[in-house]
N, C-alpha and C positions, 0 to 999 in steps of 0.2 A: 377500551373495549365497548363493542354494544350494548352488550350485559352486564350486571350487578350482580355476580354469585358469592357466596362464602359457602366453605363446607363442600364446595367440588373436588372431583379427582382433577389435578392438572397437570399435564403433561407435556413435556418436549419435543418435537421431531426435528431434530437438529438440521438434518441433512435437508430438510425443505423449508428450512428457517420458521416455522411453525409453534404456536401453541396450545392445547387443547384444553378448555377448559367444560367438563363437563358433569351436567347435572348441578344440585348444589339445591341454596335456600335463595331466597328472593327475597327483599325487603323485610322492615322488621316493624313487628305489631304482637301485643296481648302477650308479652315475655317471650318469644320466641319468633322463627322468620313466617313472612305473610303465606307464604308458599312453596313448595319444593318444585326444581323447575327438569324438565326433560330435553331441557337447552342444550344444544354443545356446539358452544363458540369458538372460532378459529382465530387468532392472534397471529398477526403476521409482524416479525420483528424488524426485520428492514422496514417496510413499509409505515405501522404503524396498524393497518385497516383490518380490522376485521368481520367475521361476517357468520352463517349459520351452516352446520354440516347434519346430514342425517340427525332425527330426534332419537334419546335412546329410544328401548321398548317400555321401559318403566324408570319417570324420574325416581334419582335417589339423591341423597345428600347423606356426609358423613360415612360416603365409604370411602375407599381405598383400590390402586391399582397400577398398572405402571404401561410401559411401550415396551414389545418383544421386537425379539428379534427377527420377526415373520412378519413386520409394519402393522400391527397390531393392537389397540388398544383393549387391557382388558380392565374390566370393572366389576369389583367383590362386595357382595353385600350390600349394607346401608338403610338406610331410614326414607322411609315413606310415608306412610299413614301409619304405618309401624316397622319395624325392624325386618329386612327380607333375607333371602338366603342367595336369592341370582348372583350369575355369574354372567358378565355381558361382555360381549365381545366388540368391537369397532375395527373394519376393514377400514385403513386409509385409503387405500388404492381406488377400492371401490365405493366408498362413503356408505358402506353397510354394515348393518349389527346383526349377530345373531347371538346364542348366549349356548354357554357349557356348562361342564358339571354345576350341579349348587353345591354354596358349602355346607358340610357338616351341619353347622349350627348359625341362625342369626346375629349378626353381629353391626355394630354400629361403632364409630369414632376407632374404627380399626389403621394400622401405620400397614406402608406394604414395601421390599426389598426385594429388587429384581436382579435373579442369577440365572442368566437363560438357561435351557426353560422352565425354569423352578420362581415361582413366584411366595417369598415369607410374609405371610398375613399374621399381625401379632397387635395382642391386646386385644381392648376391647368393652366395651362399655357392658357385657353381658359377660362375659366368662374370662375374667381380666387376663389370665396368665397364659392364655391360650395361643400357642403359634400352629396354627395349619397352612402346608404345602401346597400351592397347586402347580402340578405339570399340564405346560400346555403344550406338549407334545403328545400324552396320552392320554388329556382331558378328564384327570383323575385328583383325587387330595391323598394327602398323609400327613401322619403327626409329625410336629417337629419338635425342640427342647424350649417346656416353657420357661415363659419371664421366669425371672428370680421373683418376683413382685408384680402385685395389681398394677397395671396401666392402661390407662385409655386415653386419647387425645396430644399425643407423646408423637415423634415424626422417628422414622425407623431409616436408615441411610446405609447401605452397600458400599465399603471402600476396598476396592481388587489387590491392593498393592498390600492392603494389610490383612487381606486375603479374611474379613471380617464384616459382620454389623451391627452399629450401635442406635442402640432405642436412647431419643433423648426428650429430658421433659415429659411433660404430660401429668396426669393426676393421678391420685387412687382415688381420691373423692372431690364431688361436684365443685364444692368449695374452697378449694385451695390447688395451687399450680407447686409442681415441684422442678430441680433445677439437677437433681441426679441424672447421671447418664450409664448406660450398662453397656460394655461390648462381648459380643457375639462369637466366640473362636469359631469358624468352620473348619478347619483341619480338626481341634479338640472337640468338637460340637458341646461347648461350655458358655457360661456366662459369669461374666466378670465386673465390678465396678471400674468406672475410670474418673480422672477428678471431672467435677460438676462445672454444669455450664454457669456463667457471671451473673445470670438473672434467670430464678426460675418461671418457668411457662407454660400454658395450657395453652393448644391450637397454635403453634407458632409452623411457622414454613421451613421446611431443612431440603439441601440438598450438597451435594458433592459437585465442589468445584473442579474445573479442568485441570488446578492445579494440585488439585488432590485434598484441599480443604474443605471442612465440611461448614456451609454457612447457614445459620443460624436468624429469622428474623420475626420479629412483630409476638402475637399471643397477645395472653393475658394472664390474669392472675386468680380466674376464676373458670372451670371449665363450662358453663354454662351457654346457650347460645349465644346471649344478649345482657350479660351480665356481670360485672366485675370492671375490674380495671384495665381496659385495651391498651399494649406495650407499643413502644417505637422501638425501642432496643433492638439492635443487631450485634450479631458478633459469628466470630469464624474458630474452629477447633482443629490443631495439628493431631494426626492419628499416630506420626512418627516421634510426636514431642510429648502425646499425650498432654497440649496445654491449649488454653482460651485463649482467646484477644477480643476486645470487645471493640467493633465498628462504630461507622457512625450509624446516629439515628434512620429508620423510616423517616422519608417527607411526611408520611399519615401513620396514626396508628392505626390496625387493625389487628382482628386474629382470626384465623379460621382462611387463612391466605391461604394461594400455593406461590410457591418457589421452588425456578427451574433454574439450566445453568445451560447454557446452548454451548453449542462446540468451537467457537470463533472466540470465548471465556468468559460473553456476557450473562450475568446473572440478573435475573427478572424478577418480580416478587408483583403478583398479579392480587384483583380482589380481595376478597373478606368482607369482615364488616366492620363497625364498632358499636355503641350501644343503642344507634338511632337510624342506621342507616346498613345498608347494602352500597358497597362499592365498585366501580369500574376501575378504578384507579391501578396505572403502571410503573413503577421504577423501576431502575436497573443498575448494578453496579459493575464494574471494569475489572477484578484483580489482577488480569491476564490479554496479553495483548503480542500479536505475533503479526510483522509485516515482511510482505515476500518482495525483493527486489531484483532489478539485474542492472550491470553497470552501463549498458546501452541497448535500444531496442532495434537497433541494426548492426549487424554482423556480417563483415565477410568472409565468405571461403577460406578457409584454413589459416582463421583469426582463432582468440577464443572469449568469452564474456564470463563477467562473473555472476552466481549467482547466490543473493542473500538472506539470509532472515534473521530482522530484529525483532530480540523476543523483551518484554518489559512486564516484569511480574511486580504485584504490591508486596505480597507476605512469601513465597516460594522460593527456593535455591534452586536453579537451573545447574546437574551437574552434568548433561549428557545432549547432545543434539545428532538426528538420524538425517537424512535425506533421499529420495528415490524421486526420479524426474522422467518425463520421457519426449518426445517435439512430434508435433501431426503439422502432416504441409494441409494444405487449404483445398488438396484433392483427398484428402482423407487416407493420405500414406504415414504410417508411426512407424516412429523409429523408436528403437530399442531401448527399455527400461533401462537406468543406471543406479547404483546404491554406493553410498559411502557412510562414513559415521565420524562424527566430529568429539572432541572437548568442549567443556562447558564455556560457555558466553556466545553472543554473538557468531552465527556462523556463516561461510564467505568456501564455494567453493568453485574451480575454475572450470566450462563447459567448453572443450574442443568442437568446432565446426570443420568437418572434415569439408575438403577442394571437391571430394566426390557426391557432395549432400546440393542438390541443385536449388539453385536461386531461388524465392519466389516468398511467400507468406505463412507464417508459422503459427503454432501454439506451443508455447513451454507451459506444460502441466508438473508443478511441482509438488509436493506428499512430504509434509515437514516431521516429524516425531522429537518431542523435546522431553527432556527427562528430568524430572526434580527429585527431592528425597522423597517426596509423596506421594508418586506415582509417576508415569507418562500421559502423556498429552499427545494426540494425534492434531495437529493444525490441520482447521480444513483445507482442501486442495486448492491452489494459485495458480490461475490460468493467466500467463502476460504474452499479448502477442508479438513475435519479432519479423522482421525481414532480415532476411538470407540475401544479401548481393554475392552476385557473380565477382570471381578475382578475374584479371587481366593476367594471362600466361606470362611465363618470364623471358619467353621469345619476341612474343608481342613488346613487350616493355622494351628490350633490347633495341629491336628494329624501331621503335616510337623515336627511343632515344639519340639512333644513329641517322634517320631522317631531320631530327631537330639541329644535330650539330652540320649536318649536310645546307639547312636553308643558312645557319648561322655564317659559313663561309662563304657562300654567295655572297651573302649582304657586306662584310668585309673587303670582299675583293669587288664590289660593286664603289664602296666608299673609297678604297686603296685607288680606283679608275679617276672618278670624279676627283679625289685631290690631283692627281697628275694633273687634270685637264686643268683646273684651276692655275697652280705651277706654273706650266707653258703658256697661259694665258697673261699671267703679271707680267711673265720674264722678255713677253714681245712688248708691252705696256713700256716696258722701264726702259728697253731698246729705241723707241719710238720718241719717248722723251729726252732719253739722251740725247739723238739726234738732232731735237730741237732744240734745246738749251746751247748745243755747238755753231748750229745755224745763228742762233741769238747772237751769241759772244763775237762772231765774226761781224756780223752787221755792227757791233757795238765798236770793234776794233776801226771801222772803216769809216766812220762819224768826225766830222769836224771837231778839232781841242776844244772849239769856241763855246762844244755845248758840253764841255766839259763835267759842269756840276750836274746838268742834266744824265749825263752817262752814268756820273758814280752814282744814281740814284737808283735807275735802271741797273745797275752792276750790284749793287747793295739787293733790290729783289730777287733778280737773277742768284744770286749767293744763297739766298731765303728759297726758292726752288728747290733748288741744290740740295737745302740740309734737309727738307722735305722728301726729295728723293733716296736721299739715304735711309732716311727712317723707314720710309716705305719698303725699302729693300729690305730693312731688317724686318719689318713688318712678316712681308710676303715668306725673308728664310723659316719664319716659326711658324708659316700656316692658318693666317688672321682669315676671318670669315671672307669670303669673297663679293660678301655684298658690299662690307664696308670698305674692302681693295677698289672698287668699282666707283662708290663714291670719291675717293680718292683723288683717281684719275681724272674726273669728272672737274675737281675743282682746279687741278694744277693744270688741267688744258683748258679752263677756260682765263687762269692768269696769261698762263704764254699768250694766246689769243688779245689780250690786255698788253701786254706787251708791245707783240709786233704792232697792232695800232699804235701806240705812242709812238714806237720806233718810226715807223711810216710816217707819221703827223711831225714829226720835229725833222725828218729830210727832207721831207716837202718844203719847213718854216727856213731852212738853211739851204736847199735851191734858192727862193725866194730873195734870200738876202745878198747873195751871193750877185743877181742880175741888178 
């Protein structure tokens, strides 16, 4: 953060990933902080950056206050130059303040529990036991049912599911931190003990997790501004189990934090101080963690996709999971909400894409509600964009298909053609040769005895032709490539050709002999 506050109201605006941190003390000097500041610094959680909004009208520290339901920030009481009674209001929308009723009476190190539009202001560093009402719808107060007991510097925390609120921690006196907790019946309008937190604390940070736990961090052991022993200790409290568990440490100690819990399940725990300083410092913890999927980001027409959410809690039972979805095309046409409701774990459920939903680019907005023993959880909204193709008619497919087996028989009976031709082609080849080979053996027949061995020599290749021609036949009945057929022919015409020269050259040498 840009600033160093302890003693601020801080608040959450989930929906705009925001945090408000306002008013408070500044630095620390002479036992107490340097100055009270009219600061209100915005804390941006994705990002990290933050920056300054509207100043109040009068800084305070050590009040109390919360976010309505109308984007609202209000702010009760607190300590200034002295203890005040304002009531101050905060427009998000418009980064403006204006202020309502005052309360009753001054009050300082007050806790506050927001049930819209009733705001419980309880404790109190002036009139301990005192809980007053504000409605901010008629901009009025009323009494509510006091503490059982004095408390000041205690965190006050709203759980819906247990239809309740407990004051935990805090003091009766400066010097010492207690570790007692009271819960609050609203149906009974009573108050009750519940077991005690693992470490008692003064100014420690409380809030209600998403998963309906209430967590618990930092203080100290002395309610003083600047004084005592500053805690790390964390830890978390079931409202359905009525039991502790103790977390791990703060990175830092301090006390006089706030701690918020955003809707995505991150919990934050911003400033304070510890005995020598003012802090900026941010950490955040995870208990709860919900991812939204789908099993492909393209779809077609009268396909369907799935769609999912993994939910990973650290301490919570998931026994229940909701869903309602709806798809905007990219002309800003929406189609029709859908709702179903799952069993616990993991949930997975199947979206038909109608043939009549046209092609083009989407948003699936989906609205998850997951349910534990401690309450429900609304997952923030998951926008995943998809494409929608066009299907191919089953007529179209049909005719695609009958045009493909249509070129396939061309090409068959294109190949069925060319072997013929091949065929007729060897079968004159083999005709041609034969012919020769008979012309041979006659001239061989008609040759003088005398060159006798000569002849059987020429009758021995001539026989070698022969076996050669037959192979070839058999060759050509099984359909041998036609290039290698052609080669073939090529070499057994150019032996005949070898041949009849000799033949020629030895009647010549046997005229000769013969004169």
């Amino acid at each position: 953060m840009i600033d160093d506050q302890a003693q601020a109201v801080v608040v959450a605006d989930s929906e705009a990933g925001n945090v408000y941190i306002i008013g408070g003390g500044v630095g620390v000097g002479g036992g107490s902080y340097a100055f009270v500041t009219s600061n209100v610094t915005v804390y941006n959680v994705e990002t990290g950056a933050s920056w300054h909004a509207a100043y109040m009208p009068q800084g305070v520290r050590a009040a109390s206050g919360g976010l309505g339901e109308d984007g609202r920030i209000y702010v009760f009481s607190g300590y200034n130059s002295s203890l005040v009674t304002t009531t101050q209001i905060y427009d998000i929308a418009t980064d403006t303040w204006t202020t309502g009723t005052s309360m009753p009476s001054a009050q300082g190190f007050t806790s506050c529990a927001v049930i819209w539009p009733y705001f419980y202001v309880m404790g109190g560093s002036s009139f301990y036991t005192t809980v007053e009402i504000y409605d901010a719808i008629s901009d009025s107060w009323s009494g509510g049912v006091a503490l059982p007991v004095n408390r000041w510097a205690g965190q006050a925390v709203y759980c819906p599911n247990d239809n309740s609120i407990f004051y935990i921690g805090g003091t009766d006196s400066w010097s010492n931190a207690l570790d007692t907790v009271y819960r609050f019946d609203l149906g009974l309008s009573s108050w009750s003990p519940v077991n005690s937190m693992p470490t008692a604390s003064d100014g420690p940070g409380a809030v209600l997790g998403m998963d309906g736990m209430i967590y618990v961090a930092g203080g100290s052991d002395q309610a003083w501004n600047v004084l005592g022993n500053v805690l790390n200790a964390s830890s978390y409290y079931c409202p359905t189990n009525d039991t502790w568990t103790t977390l791990q440490n703060l990175s830092e100690s301090r006390k006089y934090l706030g701690v918020v819990s955003m809707q995505d399940g991150l919990i934050l725990a911003l400033g304070g101080n510890n005995l020598t300083t003012t802090t900026p410092f941010v950490e955040s913890i995870r208990p709860i963690e919900a991812i939204t999927s789908v099993s492909s980001t393209t779809i077609a027409q009268g396909s369907s996709v799935m769609l999912n959410l993994d939910v990973e809690t650290a301490f919570a039972t998931q026994t229940s999971t909701m869903v309602s979805y709806y798809l905007i095309s990219d002309t800003g046409i929406a189609y029709p909400w859908n709702f179903q409701q799952f069993v616990a774990g993991d949930a997975s459920i199947s979206i038909f894409i109608s043939e009549a939903m046209p092609a083009g680019q989407y948003e699936l907005h989906a609205f998850w509600m997951v349910g534990f023993e401690t309450g429900d959880w609304n997952v923030p909204e998951a926008v995943i964009a998809i494409t929608i193709e066009a299907t191919i008619p089953l007529s179209q497919k049909i005719s695609d298909l009958q045009s493909d087996i249509s070129d396939l028989q061309a090409q068959l009976t294109a190949a069925q053609d060319q072997i013929a031709k091949l065929n007729a082609s060897d079968s004159q080849k083999i005709a041609d040769l034969e012919s020769q080979i008979a012309d041979l053996q006659d001239a061989l027949n008609g040759m003088n005895a005398s060159s006798s061995q000569d002849i059987s020599g020429l009758q021995d290749q001539v026989q070698a032709l022969q076996d050669k021609l037959d192979a070839l036949q058999t060759t050509t009945g099984t359909a041998k490539d036609s290039a290698s057929s052609a080669n073939m022919f090529a070499m057994i015409g150019m032996f005949v050709a070898i041949i009849v020269l000799v033949l020629v050259i030895i009647s010549m040498m046997m005229s000769r002999s013969k004169k």
